[in-house]
TORPA-449967 format. One line per field, with one value per residue: residue number from 0; residue in one letter; x, y, z of N, C-alpha, C in turn. Coordinates in Angstrom, 3 decimals. Layout:
// residues N
nr	c(NUM,...)
rest	c(A,...)
n.px	c(X,...)
n.py	c(Y,...)
n.pz	c(Z,...)
ca.px	c(X,...)
ca.py	c(Y,...)
ca.pz	c(Z,...)
c.px	c(X,...)
c.py	c(Y,...)
c.pz	c(Z,...)
***
This chain:
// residues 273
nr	c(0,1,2,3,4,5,6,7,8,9,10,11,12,13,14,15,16,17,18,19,20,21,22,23,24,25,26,27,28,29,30,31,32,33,34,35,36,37,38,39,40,41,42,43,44,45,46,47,48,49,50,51,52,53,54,55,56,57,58,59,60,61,62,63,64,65,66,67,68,69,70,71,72,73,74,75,76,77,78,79,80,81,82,83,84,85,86,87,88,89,90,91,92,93,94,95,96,97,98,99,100,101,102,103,104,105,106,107,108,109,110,111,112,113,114,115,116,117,118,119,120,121,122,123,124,125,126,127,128,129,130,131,132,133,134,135,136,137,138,139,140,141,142,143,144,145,146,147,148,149,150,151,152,153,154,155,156,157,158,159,160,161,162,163,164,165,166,167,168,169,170,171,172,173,174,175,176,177,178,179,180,181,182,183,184,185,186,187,188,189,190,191,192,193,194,195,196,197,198,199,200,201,202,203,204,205,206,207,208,209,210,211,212,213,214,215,216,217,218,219,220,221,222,223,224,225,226,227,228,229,230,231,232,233,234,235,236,237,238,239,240,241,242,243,244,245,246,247,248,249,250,251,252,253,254,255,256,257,258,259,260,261,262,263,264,265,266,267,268,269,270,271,272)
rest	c(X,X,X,X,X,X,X,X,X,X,X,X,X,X,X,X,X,X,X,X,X,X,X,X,X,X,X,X,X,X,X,X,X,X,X,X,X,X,X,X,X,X,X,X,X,X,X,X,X,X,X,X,X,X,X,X,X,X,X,X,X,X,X,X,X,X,X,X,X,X,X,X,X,X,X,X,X,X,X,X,X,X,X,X,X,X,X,X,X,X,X,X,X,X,X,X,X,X,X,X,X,X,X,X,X,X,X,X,X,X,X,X,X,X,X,X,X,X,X,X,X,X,X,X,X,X,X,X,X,X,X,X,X,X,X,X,X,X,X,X,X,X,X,X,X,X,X,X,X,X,X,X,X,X,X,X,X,X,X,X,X,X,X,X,X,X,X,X,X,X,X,X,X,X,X,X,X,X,X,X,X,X,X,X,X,X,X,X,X,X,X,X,X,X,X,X,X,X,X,X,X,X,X,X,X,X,X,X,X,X,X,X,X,X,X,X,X,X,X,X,X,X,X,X,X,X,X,X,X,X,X,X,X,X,X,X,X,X,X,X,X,X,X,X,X,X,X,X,X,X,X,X,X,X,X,X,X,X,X,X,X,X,X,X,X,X,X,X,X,X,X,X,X)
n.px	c(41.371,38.410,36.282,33.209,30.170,27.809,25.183,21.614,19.138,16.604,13.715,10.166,7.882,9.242,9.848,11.689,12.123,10.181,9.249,5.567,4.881,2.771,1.900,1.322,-0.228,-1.842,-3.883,-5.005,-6.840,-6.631,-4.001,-4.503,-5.451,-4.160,-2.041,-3.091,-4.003,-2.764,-2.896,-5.116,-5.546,-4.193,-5.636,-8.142,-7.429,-6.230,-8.415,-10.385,-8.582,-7.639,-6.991,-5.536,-2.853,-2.244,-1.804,0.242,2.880,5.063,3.181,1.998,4.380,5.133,2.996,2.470,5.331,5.108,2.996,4.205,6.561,5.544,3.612,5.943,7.512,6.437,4.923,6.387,9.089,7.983,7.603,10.197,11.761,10.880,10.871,13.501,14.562,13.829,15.005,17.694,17.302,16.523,18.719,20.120,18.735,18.540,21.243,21.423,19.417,21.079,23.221,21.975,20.634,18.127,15.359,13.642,10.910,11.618,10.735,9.108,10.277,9.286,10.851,13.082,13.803,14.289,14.391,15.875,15.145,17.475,17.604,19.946,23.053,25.519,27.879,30.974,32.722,33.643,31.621,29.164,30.599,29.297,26.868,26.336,27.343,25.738,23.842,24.252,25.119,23.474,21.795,22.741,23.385,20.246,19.926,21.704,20.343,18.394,19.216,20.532,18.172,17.133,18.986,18.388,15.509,15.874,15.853,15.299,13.841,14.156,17.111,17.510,16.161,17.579,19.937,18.968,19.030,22.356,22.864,21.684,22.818,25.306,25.242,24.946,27.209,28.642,31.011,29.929,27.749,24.515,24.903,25.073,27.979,29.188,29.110,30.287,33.491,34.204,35.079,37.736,38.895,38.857,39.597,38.443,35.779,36.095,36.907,34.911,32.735,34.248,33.656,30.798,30.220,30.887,29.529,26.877,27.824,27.492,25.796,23.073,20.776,17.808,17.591,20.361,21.483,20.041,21.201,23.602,24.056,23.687,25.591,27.384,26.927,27.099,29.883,31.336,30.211,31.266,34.139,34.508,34.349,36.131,38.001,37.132,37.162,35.201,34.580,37.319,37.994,35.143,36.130,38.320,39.913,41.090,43.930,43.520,40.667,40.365,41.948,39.927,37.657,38.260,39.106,36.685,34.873,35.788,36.189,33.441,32.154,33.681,32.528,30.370,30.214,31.031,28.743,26.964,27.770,27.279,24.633,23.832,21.321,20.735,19.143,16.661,15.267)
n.py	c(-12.621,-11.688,-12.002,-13.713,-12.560,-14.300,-15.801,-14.598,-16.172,-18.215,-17.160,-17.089,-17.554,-18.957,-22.251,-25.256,-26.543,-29.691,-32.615,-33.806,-34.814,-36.431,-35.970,-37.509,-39.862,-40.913,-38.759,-40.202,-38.908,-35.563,-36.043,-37.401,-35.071,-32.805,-34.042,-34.561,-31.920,-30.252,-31.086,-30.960,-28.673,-27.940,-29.641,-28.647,-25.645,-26.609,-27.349,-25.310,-23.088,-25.403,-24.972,-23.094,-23.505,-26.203,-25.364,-24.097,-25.066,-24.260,-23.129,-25.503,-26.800,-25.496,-25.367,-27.635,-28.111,-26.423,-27.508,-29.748,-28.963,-27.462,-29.728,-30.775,-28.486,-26.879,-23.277,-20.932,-22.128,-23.338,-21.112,-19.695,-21.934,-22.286,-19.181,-19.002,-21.250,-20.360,-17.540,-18.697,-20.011,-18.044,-16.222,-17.833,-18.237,-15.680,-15.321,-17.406,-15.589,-13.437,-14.586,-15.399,-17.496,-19.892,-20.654,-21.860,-21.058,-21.564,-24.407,-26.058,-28.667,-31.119,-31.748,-31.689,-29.603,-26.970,-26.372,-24.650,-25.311,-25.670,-25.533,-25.279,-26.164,-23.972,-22.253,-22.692,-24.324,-21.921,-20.355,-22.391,-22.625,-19.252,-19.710,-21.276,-20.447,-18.061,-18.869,-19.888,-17.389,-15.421,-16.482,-16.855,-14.208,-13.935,-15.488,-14.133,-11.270,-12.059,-12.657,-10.071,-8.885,-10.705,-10.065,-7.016,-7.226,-8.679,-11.712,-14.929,-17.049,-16.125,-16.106,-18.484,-19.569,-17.895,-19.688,-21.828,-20.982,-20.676,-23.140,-24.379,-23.036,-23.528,-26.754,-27.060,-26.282,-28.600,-30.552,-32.095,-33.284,-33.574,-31.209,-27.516,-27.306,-29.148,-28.294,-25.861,-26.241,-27.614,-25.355,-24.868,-27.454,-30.886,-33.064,-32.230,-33.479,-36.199,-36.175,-34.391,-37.187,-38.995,-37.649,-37.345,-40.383,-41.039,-39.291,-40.310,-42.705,-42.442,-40.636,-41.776,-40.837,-40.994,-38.974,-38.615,-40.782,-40.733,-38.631,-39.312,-41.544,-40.267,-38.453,-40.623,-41.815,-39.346,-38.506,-40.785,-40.678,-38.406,-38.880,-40.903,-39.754,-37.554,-37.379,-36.478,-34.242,-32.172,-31.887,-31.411,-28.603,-27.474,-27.232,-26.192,-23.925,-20.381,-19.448,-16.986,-17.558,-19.847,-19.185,-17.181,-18.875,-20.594,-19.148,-17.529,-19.549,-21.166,-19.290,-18.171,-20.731,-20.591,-18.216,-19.292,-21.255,-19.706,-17.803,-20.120,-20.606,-18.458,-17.909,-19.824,-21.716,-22.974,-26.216,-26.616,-28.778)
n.pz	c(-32.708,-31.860,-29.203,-28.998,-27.843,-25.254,-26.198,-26.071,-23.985,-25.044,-25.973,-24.719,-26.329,-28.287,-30.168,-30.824,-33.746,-34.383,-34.574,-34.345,-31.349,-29.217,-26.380,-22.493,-22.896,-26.129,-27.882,-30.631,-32.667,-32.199,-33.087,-35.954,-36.592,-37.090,-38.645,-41.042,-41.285,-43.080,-45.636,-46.149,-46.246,-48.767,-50.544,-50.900,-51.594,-54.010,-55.150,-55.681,-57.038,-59.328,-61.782,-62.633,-61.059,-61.854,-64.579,-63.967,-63.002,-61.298,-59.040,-58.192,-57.533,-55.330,-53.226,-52.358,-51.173,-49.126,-47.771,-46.654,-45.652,-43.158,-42.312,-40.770,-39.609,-38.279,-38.961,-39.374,-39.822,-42.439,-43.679,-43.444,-45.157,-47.093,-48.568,-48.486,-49.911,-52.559,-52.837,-52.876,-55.484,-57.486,-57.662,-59.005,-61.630,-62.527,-63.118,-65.246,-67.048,-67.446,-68.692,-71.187,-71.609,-71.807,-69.587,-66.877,-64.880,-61.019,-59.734,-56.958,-55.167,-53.319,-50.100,-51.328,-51.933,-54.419,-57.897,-61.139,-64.526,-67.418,-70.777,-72.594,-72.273,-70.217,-71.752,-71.440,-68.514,-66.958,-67.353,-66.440,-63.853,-63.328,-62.999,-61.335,-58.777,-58.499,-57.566,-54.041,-53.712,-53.661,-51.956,-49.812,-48.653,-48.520,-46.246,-44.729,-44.186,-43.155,-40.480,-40.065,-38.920,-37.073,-34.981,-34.846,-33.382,-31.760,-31.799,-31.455,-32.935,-35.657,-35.698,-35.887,-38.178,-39.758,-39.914,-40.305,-43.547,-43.741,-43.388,-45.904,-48.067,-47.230,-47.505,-50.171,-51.288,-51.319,-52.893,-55.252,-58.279,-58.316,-57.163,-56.551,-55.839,-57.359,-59.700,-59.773,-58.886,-61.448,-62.635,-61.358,-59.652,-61.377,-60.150,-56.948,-57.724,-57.032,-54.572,-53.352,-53.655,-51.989,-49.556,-48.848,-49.039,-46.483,-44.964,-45.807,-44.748,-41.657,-41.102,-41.789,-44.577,-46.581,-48.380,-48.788,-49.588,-52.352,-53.534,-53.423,-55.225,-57.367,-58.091,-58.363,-60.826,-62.408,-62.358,-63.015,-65.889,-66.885,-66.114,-68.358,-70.807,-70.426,-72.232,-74.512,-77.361,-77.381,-74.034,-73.282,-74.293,-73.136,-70.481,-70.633,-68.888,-67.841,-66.231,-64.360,-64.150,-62.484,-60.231,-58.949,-59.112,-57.190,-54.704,-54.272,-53.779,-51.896,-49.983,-50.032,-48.546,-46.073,-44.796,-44.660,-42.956,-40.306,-40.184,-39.535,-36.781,-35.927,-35.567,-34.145,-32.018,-28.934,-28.563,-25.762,-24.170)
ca.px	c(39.937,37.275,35.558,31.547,29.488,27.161,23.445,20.557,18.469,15.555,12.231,9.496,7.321,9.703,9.970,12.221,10.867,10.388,7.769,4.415,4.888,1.792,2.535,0.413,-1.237,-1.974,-4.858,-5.290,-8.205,-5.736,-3.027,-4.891,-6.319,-2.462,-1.163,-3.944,-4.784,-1.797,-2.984,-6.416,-5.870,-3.793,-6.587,-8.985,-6.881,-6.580,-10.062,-10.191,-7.760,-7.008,-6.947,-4.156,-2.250,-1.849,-1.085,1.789,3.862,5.527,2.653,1.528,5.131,5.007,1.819,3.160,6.334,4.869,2.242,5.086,6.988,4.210,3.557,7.170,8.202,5.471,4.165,7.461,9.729,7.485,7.592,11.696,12.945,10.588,11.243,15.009,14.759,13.495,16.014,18.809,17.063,16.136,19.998,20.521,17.574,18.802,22.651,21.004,19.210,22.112,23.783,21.028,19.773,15.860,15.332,12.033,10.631,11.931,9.713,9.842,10.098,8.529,11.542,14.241,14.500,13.302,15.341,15.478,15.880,17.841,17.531,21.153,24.295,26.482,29.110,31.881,32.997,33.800,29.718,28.862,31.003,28.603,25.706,26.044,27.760,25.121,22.554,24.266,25.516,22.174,21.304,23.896,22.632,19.304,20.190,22.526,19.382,17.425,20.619,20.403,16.959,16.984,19.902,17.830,14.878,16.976,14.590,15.826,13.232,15.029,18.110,17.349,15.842,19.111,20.982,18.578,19.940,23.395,23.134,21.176,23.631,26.380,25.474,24.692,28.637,29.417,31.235,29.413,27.079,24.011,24.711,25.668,29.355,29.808,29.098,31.317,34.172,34.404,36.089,38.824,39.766,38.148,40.051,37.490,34.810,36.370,37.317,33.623,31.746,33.881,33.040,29.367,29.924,31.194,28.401,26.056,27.652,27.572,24.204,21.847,19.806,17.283,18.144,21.657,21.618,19.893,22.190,25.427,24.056,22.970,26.828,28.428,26.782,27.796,31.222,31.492,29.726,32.258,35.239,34.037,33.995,37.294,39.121,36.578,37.797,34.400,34.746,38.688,37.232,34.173,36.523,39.381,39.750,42.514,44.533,42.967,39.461,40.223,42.183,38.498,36.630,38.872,38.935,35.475,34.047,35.933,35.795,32.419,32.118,33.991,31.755,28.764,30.378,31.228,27.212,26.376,28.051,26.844,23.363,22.956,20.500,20.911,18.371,16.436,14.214)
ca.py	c(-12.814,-11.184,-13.373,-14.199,-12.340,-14.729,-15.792,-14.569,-17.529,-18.597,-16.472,-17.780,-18.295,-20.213,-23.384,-25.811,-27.596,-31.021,-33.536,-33.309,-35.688,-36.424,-35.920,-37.683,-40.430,-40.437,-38.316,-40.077,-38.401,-34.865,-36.317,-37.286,-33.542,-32.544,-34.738,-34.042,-30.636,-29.329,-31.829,-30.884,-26.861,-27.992,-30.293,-27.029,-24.658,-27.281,-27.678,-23.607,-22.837,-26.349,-25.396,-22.360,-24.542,-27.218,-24.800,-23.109,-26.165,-23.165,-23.324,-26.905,-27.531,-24.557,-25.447,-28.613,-28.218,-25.225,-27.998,-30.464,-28.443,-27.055,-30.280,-30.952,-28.227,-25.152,-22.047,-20.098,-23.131,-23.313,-19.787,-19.462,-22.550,-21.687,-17.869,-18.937,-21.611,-19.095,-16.584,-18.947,-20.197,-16.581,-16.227,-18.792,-17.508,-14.239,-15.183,-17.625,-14.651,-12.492,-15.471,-15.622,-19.138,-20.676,-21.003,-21.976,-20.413,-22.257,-25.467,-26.527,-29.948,-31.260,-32.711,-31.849,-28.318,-26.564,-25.961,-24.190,-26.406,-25.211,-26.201,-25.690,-25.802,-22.813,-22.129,-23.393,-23.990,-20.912,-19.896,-22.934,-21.583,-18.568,-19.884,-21.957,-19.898,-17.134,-19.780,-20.127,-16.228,-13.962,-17.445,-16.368,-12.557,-13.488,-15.945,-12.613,-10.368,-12.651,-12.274,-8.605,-8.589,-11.066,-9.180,-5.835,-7.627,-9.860,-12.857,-16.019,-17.417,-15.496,-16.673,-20.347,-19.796,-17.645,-20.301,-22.922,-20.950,-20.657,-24.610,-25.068,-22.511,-24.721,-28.196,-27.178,-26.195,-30.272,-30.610,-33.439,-32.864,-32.556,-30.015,-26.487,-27.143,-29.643,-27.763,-24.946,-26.932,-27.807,-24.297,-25.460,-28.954,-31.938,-33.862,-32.335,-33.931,-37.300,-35.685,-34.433,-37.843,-39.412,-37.051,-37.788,-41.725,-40.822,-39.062,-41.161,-43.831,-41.793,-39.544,-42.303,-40.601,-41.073,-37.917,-38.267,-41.601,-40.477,-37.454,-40.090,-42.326,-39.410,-38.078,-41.364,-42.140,-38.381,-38.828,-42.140,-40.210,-37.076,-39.693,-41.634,-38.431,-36.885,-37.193,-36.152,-32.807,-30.985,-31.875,-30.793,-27.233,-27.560,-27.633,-25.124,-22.093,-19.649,-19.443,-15.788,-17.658,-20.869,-18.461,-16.490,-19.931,-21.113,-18.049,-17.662,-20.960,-21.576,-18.044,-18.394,-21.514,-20.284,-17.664,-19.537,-21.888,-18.748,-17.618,-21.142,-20.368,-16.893,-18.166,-21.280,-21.385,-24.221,-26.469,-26.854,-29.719)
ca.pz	c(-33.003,-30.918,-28.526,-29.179,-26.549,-25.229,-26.831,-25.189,-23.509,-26.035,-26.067,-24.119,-27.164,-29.162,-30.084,-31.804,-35.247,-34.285,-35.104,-33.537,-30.367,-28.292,-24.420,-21.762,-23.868,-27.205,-28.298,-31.620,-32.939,-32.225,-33.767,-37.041,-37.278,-37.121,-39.658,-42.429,-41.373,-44.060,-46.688,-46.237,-46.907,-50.006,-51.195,-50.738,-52.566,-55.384,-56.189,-55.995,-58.492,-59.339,-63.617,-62.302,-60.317,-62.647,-65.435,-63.760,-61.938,-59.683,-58.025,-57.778,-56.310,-53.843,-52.264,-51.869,-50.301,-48.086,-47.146,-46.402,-44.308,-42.364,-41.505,-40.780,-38.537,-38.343,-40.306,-39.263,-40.485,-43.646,-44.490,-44.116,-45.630,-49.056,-48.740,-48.489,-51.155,-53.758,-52.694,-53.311,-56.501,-57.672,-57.654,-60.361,-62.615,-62.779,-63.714,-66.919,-67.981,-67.607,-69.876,-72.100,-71.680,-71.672,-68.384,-66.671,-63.151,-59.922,-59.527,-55.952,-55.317,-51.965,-49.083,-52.213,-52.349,-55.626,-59.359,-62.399,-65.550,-68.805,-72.254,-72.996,-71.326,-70.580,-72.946,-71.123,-67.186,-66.215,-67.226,-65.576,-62.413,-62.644,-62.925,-60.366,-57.694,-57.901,-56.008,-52.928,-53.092,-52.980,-51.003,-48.407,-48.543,-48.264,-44.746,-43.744,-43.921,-42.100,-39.506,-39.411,-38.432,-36.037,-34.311,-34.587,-32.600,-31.057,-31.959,-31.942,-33.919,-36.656,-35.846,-36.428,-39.739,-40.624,-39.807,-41.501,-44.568,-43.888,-43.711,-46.944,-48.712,-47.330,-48.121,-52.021,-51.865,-51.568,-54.495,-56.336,-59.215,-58.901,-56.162,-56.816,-55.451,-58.349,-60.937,-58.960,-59.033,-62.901,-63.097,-59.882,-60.343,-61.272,-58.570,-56.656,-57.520,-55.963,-52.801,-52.465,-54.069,-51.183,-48.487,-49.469,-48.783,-45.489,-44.778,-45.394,-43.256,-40.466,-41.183,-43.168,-44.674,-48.238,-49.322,-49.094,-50.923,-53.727,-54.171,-53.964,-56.556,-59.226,-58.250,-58.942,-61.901,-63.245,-62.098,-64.150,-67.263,-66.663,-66.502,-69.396,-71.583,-70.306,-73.278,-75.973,-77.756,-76.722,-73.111,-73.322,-74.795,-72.116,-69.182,-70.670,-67.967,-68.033,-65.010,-63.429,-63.857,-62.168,-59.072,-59.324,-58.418,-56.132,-54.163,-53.953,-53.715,-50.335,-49.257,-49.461,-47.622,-44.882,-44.354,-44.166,-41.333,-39.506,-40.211,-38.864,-35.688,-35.325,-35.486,-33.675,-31.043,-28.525,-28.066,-24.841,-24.017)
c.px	c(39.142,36.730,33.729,31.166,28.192,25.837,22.896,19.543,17.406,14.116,11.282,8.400,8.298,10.206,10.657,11.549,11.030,9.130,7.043,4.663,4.033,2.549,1.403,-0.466,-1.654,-2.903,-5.034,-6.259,-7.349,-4.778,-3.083,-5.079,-5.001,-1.997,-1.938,-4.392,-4.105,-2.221,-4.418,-6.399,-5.270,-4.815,-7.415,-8.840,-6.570,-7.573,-10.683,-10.021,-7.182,-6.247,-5.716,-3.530,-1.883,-1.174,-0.101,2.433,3.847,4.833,2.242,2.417,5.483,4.280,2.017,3.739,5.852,3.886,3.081,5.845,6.670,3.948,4.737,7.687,7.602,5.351,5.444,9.009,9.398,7.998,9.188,12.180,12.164,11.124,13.217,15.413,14.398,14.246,17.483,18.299,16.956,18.039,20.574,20.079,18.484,20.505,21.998,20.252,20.145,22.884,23.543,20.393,18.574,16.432,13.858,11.976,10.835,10.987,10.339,9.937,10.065,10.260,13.291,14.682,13.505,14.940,15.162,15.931,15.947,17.471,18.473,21.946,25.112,27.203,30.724,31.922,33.184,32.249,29.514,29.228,29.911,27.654,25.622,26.308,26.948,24.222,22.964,24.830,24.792,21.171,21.374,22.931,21.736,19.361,20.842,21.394,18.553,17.920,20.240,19.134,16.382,18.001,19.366,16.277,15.549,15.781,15.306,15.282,14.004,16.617,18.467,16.921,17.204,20.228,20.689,19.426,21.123,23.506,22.918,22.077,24.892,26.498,25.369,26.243,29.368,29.484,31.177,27.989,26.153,23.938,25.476,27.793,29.773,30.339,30.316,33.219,34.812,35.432,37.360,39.694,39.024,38.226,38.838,36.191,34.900,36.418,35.452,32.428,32.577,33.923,31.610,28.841,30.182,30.466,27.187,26.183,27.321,26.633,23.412,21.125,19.137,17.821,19.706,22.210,21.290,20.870,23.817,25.449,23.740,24.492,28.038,28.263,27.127,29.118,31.401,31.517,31.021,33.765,35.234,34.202,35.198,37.845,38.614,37.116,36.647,34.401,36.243,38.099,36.285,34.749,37.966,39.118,41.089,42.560,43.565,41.635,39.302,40.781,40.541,37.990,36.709,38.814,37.566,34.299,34.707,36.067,34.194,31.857,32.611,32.885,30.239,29.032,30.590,29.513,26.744,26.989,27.614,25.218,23.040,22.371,20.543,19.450,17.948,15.072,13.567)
c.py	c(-12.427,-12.355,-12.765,-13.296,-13.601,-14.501,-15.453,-15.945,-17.367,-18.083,-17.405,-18.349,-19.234,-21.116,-24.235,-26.699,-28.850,-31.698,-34.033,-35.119,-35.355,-36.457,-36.645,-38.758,-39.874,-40.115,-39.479,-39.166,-36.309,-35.300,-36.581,-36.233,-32.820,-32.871,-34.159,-32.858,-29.911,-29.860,-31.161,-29.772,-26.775,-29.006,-28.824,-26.002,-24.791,-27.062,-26.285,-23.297,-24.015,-26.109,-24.207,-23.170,-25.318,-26.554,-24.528,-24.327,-25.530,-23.439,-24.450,-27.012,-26.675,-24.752,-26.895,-29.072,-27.450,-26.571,-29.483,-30.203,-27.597,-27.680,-30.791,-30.053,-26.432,-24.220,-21.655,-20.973,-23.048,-21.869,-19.663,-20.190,-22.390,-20.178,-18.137,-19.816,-20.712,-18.008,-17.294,-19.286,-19.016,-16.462,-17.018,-18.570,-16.273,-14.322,-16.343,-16.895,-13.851,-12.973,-15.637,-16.930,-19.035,-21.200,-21.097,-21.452,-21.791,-22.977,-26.259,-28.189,-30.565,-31.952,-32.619,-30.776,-27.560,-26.384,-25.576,-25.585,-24.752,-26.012,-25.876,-25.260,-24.541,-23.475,-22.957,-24.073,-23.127,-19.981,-20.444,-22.621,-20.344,-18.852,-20.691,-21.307,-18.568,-17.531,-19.062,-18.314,-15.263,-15.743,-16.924,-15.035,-12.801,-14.396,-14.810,-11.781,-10.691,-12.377,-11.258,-8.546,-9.125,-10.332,-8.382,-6.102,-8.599,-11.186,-14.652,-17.032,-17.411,-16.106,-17.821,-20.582,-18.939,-18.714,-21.747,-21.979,-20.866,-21.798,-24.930,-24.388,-23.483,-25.835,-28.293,-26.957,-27.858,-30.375,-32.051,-32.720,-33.864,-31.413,-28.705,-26.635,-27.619,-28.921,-26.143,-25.169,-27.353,-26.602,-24.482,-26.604,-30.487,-33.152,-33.742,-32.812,-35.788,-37.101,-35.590,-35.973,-38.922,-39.009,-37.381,-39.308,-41.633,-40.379,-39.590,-42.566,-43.551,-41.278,-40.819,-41.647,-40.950,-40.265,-37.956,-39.564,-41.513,-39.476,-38.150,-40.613,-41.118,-39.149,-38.952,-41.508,-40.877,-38.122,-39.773,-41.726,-39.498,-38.262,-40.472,-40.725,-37.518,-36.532,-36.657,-34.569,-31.571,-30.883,-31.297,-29.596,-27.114,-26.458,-26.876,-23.996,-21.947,-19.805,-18.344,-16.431,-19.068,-20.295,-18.126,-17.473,-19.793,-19.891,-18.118,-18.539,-21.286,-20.685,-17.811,-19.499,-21.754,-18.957,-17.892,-20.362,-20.439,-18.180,-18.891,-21.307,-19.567,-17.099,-19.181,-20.802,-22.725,-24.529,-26.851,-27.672,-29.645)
c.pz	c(-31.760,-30.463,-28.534,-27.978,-26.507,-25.278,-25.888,-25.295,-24.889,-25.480,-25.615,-25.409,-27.844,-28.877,-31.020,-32.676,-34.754,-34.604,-34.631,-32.740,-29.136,-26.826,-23.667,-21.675,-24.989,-28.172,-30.210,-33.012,-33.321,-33.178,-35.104,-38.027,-37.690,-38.623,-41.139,-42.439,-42.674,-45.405,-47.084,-46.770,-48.436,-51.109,-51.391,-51.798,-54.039,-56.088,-55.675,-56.930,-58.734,-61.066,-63.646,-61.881,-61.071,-63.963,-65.090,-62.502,-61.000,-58.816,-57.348,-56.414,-54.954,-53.183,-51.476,-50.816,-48.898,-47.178,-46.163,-45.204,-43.151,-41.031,-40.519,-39.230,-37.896,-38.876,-39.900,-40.263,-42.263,-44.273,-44.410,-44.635,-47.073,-48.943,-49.310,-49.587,-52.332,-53.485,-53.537,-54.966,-57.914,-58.239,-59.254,-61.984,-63.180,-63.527,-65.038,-67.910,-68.494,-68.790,-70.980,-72.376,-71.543,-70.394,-67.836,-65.208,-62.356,-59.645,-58.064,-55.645,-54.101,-51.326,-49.793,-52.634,-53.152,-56.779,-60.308,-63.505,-66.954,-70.070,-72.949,-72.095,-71.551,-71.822,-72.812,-69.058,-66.748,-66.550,-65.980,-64.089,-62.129,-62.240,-61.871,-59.011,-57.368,-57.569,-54.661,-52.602,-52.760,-51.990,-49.765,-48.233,-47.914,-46.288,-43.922,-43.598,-42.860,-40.503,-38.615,-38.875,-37.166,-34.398,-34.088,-33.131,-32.028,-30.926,-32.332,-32.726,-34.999,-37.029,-36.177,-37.964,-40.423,-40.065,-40.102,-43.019,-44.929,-43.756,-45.352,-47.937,-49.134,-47.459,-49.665,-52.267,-52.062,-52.548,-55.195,-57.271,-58.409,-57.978,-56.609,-56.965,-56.580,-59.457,-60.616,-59.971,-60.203,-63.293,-62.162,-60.487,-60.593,-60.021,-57.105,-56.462,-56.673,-54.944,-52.249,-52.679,-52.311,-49.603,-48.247,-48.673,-47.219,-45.003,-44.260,-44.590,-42.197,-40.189,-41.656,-43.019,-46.240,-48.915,-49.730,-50.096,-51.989,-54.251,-54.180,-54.942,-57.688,-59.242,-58.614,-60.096,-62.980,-62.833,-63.162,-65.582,-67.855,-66.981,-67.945,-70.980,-71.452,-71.496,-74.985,-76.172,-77.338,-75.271,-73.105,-73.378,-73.628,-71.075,-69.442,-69.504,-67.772,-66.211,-63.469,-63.441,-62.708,-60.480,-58.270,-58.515,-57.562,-54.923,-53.941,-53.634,-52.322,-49.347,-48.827,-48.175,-46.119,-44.029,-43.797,-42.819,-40.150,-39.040,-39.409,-37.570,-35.107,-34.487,-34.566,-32.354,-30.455,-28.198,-26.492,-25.065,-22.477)
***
């Protein structure tokens, strides 16, 4: 294995996302204009086009989130982790058309991502396998482009937001429902989904976080459902996959995932305080 050449130091403009911390004493009065300045341009743009906006969700929850993570971690932050959520989402869209399902445009959902909803389930697991695994794969792409570009300007800016998406690629592979990986997985082995519901709990002992508790409890309680249901003759049928399709997953579901840890190495940018 080739050895890494070492990162170039961090660009005098940039700066890592962190959350607006007064220096010196604490301007309040500053710090107010901060906090509501993102709320304020999305109030604005409401009562603009508030009767668009409300018609078409998409946008409600894009202006939203964009205004969320704005405030969160700056316009550069904002603009790659939506650009990169709608890339990976985009991905998903495009394989339930290919399927032929009702599918609705990517509704983002502020601090939680964004998702398409269906109005029926694939056909079997090995659908479900596609449909789920072409998220995190023009996901991946679109974090590798970001890559190449930061490489071509050698920008490390760039490099941090491609390597915000080679994270967000790789935590949707945790194989628990409702995350991409779960639904992955269904074509693999079900066993799986224990291994990842208690990777998950482990997790969150170690990480607490909200987000990660809500995504254990929706995954236990569809674990439970999924067990509960094992033995019905449409779930049997469901959850049939021939041998060469269940190789197929497997193969690609941790081939991928190795690649994105490799991407999340390539990219990292150390912080300096």
């Amino acid at each position: 294995m080739s050895q890494l050449s070492p990162r170039p130091e961090l660009e005098p403009e940039f700066r890592d996302y962190e959350p607006v911390q007064p220096r010196g004493g604490t301007d309040w009065r500053e710090l107010g204009r901060k906090i509501w300045a993102p709320f304020a341009a999305i109030g604005a743009v409401i009562a603009k086009f508030g009767v668009a906006i409300l018609k078409y969700k998409f946008l409600l929850g894009l202006f939203i989130s964009f205004g969320a993570y704005l405030w969160l971690g700056g316009i550069w932050f904002a603009v790659g982790l939506i650009g990169l959520i709608f890339v990976h989402e985009c991905g998903h869209w495009l394989e339930a058309k290919r399927q032929g399902l009702p599918v609705t445009a990517p509704l983002f959902i502020p601090f939680l991502g964004a998702s398409i909803f269906l109005k029926e389930r694939p056909q079997n697991a090995w659908r479900e396998f596609e449909l789920a695994i072409a998220g995190p794969l023009l996901g991946s792409l679109g974090a590798l482009a970001v890559y190449a570009v930061a490489v071509a300007e050698d920008s490390n800016r760039l490099r941090a937001i491609a390597f915000l998406g080679f994270f967000i690629n790789l935590f949707n592979l945790l194989p628990v429902v409702p995350l991409d990986g779960g639904r992955i997985v269904a074509a693999i082995h079900p066993a799986l989904w224990v291994l990842g519901l208690l990777a998950l709990v482990g997790l969150v002992f170690f990480r607490p976080n909200g987000l990660l508790v809500i995504i254990l409890i929706i995954a236990a309680m569809e674990l439970w459902d999924r067990w509960k249901t094992r033995n019905l003759a449409g779930s049997r049928e469901y959850y049939s996959v021939r041998p060469w399709q269940r190789l197929t997953a497997g193969v690609t579901y941790f081939g991928l995932a190795a690649a994105l840890v490799f991407g999340m190495h390539a990219t990292h940018v150390p912080h300096h305080f």
